[in-house]
N, C-alpha and C positions, 0 to 999 in steps of 0.2 A: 123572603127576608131572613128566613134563619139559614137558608143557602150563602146569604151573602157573609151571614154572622161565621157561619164554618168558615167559609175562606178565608176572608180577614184575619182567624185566629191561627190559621196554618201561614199565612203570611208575616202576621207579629213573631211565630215561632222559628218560621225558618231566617227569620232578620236575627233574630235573638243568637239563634244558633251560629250563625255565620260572626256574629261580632265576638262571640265566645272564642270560639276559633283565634282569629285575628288574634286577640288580646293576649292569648294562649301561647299563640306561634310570634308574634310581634310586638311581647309587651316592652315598653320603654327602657333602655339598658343604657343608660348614659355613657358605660364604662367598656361597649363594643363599639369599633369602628367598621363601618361597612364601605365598599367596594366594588366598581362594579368593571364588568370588563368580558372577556373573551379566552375559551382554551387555545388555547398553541401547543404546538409543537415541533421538533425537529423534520425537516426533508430533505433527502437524497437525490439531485439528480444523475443518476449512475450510468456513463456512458464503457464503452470498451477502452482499451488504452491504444489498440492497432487499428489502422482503415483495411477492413478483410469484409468480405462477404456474409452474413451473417448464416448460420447452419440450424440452430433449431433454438426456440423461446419456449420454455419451460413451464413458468408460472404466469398465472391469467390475473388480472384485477382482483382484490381481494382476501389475494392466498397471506397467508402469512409463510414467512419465512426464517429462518433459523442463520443464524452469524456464520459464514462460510461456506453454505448451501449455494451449491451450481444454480444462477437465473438464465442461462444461453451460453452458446456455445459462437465459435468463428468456425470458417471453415481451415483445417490445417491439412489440406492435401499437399501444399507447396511447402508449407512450414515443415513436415515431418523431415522429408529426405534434405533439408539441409541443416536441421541438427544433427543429422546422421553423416552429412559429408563432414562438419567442423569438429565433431567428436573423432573420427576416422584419420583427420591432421593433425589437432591434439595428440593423438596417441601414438601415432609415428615422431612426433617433435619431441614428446617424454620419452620413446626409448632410444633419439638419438643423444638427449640429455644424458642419462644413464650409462651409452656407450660410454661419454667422453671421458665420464666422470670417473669408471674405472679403468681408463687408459687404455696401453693395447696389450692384447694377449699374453701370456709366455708362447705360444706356437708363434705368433707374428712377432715377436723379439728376435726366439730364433732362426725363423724365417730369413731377417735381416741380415742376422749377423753370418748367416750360411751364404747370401750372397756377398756378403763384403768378403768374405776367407775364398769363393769364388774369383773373386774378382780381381784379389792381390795374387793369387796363382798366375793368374792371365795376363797379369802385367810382367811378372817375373818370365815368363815365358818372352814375354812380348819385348823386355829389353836386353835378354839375351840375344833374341834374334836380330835386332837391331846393332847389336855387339859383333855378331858374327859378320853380316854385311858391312859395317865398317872398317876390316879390317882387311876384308875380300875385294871392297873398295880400293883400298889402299896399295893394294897387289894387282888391280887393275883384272882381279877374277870376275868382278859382277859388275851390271852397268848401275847407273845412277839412279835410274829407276826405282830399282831394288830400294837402291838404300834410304832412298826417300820414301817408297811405301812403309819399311819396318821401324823408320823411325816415327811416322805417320801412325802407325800399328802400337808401338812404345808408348805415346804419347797418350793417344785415348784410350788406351789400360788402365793408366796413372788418374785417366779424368774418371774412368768409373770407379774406379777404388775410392776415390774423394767423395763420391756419388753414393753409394753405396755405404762409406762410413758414416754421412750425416744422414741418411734415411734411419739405421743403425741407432745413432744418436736420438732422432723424434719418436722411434719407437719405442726409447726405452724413457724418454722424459713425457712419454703423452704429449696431448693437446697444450695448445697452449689455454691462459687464464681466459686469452680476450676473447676465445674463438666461444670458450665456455659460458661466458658472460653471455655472450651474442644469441648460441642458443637457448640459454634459459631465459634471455629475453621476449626470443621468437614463442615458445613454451608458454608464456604469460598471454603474451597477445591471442594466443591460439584458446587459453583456458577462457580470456574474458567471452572471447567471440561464443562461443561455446555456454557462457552466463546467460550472454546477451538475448540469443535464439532459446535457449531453454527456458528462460523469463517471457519470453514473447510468445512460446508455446503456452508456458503457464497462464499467458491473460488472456489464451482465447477461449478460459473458461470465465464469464461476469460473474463474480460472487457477488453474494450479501455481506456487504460491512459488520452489518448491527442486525439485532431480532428486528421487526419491521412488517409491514404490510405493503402490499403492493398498490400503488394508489391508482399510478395510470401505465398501461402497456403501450407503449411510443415507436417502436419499430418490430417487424416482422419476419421470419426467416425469406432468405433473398433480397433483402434489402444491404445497401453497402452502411456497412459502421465504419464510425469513424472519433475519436479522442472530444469532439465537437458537437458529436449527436447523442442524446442521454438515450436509453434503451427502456430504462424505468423511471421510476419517479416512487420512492420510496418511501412512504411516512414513519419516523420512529416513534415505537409506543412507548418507552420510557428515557428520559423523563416529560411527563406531561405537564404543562402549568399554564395560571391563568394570567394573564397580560391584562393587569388589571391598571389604575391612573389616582392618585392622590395628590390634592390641594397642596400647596406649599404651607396653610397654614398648620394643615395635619402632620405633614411631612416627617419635624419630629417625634412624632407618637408613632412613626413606626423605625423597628431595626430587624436587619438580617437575622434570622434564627428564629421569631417569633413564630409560635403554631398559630393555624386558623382554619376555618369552615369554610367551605365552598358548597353552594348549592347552585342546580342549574335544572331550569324550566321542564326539562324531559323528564326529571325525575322527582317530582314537587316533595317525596318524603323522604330522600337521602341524605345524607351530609355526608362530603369528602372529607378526609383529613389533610390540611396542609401546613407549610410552613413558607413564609418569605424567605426563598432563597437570592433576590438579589432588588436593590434600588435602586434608580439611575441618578445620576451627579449632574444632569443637564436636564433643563426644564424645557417641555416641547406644548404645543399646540392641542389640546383634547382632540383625539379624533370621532370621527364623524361618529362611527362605531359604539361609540363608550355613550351611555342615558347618565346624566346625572343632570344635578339639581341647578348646575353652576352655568353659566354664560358655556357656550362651546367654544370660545376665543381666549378662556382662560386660560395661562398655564399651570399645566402640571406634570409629576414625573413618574416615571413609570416603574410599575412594583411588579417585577414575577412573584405567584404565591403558586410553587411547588406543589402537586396534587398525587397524592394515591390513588391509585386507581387498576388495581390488580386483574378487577374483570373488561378491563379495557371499552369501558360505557363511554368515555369522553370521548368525543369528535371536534376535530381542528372546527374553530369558530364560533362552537355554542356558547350562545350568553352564558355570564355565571356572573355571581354574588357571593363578594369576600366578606367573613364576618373575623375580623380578627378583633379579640378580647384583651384590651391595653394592660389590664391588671395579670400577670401571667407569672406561674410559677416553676409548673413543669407540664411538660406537654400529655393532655389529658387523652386517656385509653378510647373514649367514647362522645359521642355529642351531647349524650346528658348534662343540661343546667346551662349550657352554652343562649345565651338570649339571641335571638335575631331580629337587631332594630337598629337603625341608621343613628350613628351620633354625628347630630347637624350643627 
């Protein structure tokens, strides 16, 4: 009998105790609106930009990584030696640019002009001689022959002298504008080509966009990648929020900017700090997901509430409970005084 009397009295006491608690942690707060919902977050599906054979996977499930950090490689045994041929064409197409652009030589000026003074020698010789046979012609001294070779001989003197003076001529006006235009256009083409392959070298390193964890490893070295096939699957750790769901009659008790509390099952003595960063303008169907009190056929709209969370404790999906406080002034340092009770 007094066995049963102890128990009983440690039974009264741990009831006693527990409702303390409760009342303690979830006394009645008229003036907080509570929430209930789900973390999210941002994800990556991060494929290569090239179809290449893939050379070596880096980072395993779980790693974190850092914004710009090499996750894989391609292989670029084919890739190298043909940035290497269009760099090699570039750079013959820039120093024929360069030739044009300062003209020709003074050695090839005077070049030219040594053959035109050449050239007008040889004709004066050459219509002398043609001078002399027509007049040895005329005295019936030489045959016809003659005098149709020297006048033959006369003639294309006169044509290289002409030859000679407009070669003269483009040595000393340079290139033309158009011929210039044409190769600095070739020039261009050669530089993009040359962007193009050094850009496609560059993506056959897969970076990290953002800080991030690796969620799931999706392909392996030796496998073909390709623009279509993701490599990783990337979760970003910030910014984290809860995808939480409010009544339309609540609706306007809440706006963008307010702070609020988030608590969630794993960690039954914490409180996150947050604030609604965004509400939705379209009213949807409660999903399955969300516990609350209402019809699951109700609609309501959906409220991201923004979470801190520095030691990275939140995981995509975990329950959570919004306590946002309507009466608000500035956004408080700590959880103290904050109530946590549903305003129904």
């Amino acid at each position: 009998m007094r066995r049963l009397t102890i128990f009983g009295l440690v039974i009264v006491l741990a009831v006693l105790g527990a409702t303390g608690w409760w009342f303690v942690h979830h006394r009645v707060a008229p003036n907080v609106l509570t929430l209930y919902g789900n973390v999210d977050l941002r994800e990556v599906e991060l494929p290569f930009n090239d179809s290449e054979r893939i050379a070596a996977v880096l980072v395993q499930e779980g790693d974190r990584v850092r914004q710009g950090q090499v996750l894989a490689r391609l292989d670029t045994s084919r890739l190298v030696p043909e940035v290497a041929q269009v760099r090699a064409q570039a750079a013959a197409q820039a120093a024929v640019v360069e030739r044009m652009h300062h003209g020709s030589r003074p050695e090839e000026i005077a070049e030219a002009r040594a053959n035109l003074e050449q050239a007008e020698a040889d004709a004066v010789n050459a219509r002398r001689d043609f001078a002399r046979q027509k007049i040895l012609l005329e005295g019936s001294a030489t045959s016809r022959q003659n005098f149709d070779d020297a006048k033959t001989a006369a003639e294309m003197a006169d044509a290289r002298v002409e030859l000679n003076r407009k070669a003269l001529d483009l040595a000393v006006k340079g290139p033309r504008q158009e011929d210039i235009d044409q190769a600095e256009a070739q020039l261009r083409a050669d530089q993009a080509q040359v962007a193009l392959l050094e850009q496609q070298l560059a993506d056959a390193n897969l970076v990290a966009p953002r800080n991030a964890i690796v969620r799931s490893r999706l392909m392996e070295p030796g496998e073909m990648a390709s623009p279509q096939k993701p490599v990783f699957s990337l979760a970003i750790t910030d910014p984290k929020w809860v995808r939480a769901y409010v009544s339309e009659a609540e609706l306007g008790l809440l706006h963008p900017g307010m702070y609020a509390w988030v608590t969630i099952d794993s960690f039954p003595n914490r409180r996150f700090a947050g604030w609604i960063g965004f509400i939705s303008s379209v009213a949807e169907f409660t999903p399955k997901s969300v516990e609350t009190a209402e019809l699951r056929t109700s609609l309501v709209y959906e409220v991201r509430v923004f979470v801190k969370d520095p030691a990275d404790d939140l995981r995509l999906g975990m329950p959570a409970t919004v306590f946002v406080p309507l009466e608000q002034s500035s956004f408080p340092t700590s959880g103290a005084g904050i109530p946590l009770q549903t305003r129904q």
